[in-house]
C-alpha positions in Angstrom: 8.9 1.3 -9.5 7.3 -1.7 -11.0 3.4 -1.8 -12.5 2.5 1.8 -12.6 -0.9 1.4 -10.1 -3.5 3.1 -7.8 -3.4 1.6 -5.0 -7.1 1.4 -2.7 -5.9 -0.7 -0.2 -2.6 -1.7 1.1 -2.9 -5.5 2.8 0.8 -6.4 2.9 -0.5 -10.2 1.9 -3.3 -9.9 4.5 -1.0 -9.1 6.9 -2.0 -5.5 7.2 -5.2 -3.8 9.6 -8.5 -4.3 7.6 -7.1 -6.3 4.8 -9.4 -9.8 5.3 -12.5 -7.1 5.9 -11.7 -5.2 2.7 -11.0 -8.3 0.9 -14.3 -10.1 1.8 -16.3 -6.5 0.6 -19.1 -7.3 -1.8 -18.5 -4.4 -4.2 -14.5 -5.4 -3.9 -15.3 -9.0 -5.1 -17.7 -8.1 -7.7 -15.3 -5.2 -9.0 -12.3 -7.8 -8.9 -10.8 -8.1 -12.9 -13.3 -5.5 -13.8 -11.5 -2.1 -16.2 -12.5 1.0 -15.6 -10.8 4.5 -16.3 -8.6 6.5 -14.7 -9.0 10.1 -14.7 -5.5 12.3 -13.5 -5.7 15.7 -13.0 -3.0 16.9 -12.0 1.1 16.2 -11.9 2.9 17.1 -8.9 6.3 17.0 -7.6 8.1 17.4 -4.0 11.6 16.7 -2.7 11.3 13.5 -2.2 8.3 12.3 -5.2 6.8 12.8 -8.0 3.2 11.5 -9.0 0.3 12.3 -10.4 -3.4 13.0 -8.5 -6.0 10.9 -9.3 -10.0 12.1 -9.5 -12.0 8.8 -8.6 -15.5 8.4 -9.9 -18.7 7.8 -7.9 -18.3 4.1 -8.9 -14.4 4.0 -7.7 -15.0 6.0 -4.3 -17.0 2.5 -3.7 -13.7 0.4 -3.5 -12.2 3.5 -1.2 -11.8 2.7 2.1 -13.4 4.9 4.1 -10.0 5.6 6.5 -7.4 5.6 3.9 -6.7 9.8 4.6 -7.2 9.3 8.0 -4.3 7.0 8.1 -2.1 10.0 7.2 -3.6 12.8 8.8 -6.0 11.5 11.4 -6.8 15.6 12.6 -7.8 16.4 9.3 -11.2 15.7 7.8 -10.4 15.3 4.1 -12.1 14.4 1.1 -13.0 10.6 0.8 -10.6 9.9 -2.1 -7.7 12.4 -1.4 -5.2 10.1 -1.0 -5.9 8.7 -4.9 -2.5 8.9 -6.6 -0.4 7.3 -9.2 3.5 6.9 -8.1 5.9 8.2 -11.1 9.3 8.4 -9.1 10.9 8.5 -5.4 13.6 10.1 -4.0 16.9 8.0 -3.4 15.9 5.7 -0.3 11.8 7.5 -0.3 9.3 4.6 -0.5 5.9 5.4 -3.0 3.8 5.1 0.0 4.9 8.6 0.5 4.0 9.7 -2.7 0.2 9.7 -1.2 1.5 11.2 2.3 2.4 14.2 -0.2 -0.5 14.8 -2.1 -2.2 15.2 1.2 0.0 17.9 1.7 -1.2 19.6 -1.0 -5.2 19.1 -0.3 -4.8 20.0 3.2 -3.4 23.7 1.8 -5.9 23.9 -0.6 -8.6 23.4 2.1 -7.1 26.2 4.4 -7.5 28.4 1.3 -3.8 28.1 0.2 -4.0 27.7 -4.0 -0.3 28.3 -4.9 1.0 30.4 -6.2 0.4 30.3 -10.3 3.9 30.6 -11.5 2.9 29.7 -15.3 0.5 29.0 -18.1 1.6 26.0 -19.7 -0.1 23.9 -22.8 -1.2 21.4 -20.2 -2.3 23.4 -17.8 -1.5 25.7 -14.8 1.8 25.7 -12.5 1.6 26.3 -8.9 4.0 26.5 -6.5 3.3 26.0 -2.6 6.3 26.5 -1.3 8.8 24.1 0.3 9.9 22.5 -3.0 6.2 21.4 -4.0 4.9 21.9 -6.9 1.7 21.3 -8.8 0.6 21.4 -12.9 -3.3 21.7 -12.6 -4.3 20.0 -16.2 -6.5 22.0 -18.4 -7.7 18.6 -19.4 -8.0 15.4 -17.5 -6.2 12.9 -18.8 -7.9 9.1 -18.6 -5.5 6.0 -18.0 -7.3 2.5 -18.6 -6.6 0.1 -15.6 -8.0 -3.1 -14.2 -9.4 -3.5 -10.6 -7.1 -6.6 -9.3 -5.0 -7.9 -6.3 -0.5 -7.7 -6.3 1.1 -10.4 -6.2 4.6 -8.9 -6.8 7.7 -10.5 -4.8 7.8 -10.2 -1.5 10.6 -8.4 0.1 14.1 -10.5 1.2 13.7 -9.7 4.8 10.0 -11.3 5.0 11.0 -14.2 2.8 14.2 -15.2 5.1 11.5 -14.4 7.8 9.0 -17.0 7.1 12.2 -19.2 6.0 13.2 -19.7 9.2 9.7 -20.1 10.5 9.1 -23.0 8.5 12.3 -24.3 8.8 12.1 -24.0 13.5 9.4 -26.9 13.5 11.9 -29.1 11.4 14.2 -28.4 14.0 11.7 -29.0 17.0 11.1 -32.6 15.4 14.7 -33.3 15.0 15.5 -32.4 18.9 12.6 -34.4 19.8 13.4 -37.8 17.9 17.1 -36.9 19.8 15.0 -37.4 22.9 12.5 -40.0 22.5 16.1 -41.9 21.5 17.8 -41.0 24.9 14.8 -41.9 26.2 15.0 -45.2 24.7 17.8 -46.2 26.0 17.0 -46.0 29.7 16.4 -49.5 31.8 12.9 -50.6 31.3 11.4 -49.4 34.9 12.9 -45.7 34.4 11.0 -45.5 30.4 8.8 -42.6 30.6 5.8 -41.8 27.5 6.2 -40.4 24.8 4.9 -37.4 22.9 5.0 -36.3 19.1 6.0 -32.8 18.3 3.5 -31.4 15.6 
């Protein structure tokens, strides 16, 4: 699972919609290597992840972006901050995003008046179940995690790297065809010489 996180935004190395615009956000820059705490309040688990919610601050709901639930459930009008989550554990073959496309799940019943149903008081807190193999421990008291307002720079996966591999390596390969050309073309009489041209 790597770094346990919260993750705001997901540029996929700028690649992703929004990513230079988020990047380039005043409060995002000024917020950059900045701590701050974390507060969960809850731990939940479904088939396929477990993780635990996260309430956001006033201060944090700054660096939200303002379309990160309607990503999941565009017909839904969510909380801003909803999504907030810390990843603890996947399924076999589940990636974390889904972890967040879960706890949705669980907002969007607890909008349409759908708390759970309270199986147990625990010592730390209450236990709801909401059917379909999710379940949720409501904390009696939120629990605060320090963390630290940065970018990831983990490794990227094998399939992009061997994908910008042979990017890089296809211009080589133009240059090399092209010096094979400009030397055929060399070697033609004198009256049949055409120009030149250099392959950038």
């Amino acid at each position: 699972m790597g770094v346990l996180h919260c993750t705001t935004k997901f540029c996929d190395y700028g690649k992703a919609d929004g990513a230079k615009e988020y990047a380039e956000k005043e409060v995002v820059r000024d917020a950059l290597c900045h701590a701050s705490k974390l507060k969960l309040s809850a731990l939940f688990v479904t088939p396929r992840t477990l993780g635990a919610r996260v309430a956001l601050t006033d201060e944090q709901l700054k660096l939200w972006p303002a379309d990160a639930e309607k990503e999941v459930m565009p017909e839904q009008d969510l909380p801003l901050g909803s999504r907030a989550h810390v990843t603890l554990g996947c399924a076999k073959g589940v990636e974390p995003v889904q972890t967040g496309k879960d706890l949705l799940e669980f907002v969007k019943l607890e909008k349409e008046g759908n708390e759970g149903e309270k199986v147990q008081d625990l010592e730390q807190g209450e236990l709801r179940y909401f059917g379909k193999g999710m379940w949720m421990l409501r904390l009696s008291q939120e629990d605060e995690l320090l963390g630290v307002f940065s970018g990831f720079y983990g490794k990227k996966k094998e399939a992009d790297k061997a994908e910008e591999g042979a990017a890089e390596k296809k211009p080589e390969e133009e240059k090399e065809g092209g010096a094979e050309k400009e030397e055929k073309k060399e070697s033609q009489p004198e009256g049949k010489k055409k120009s030149k041209c250099t392959l950038l």
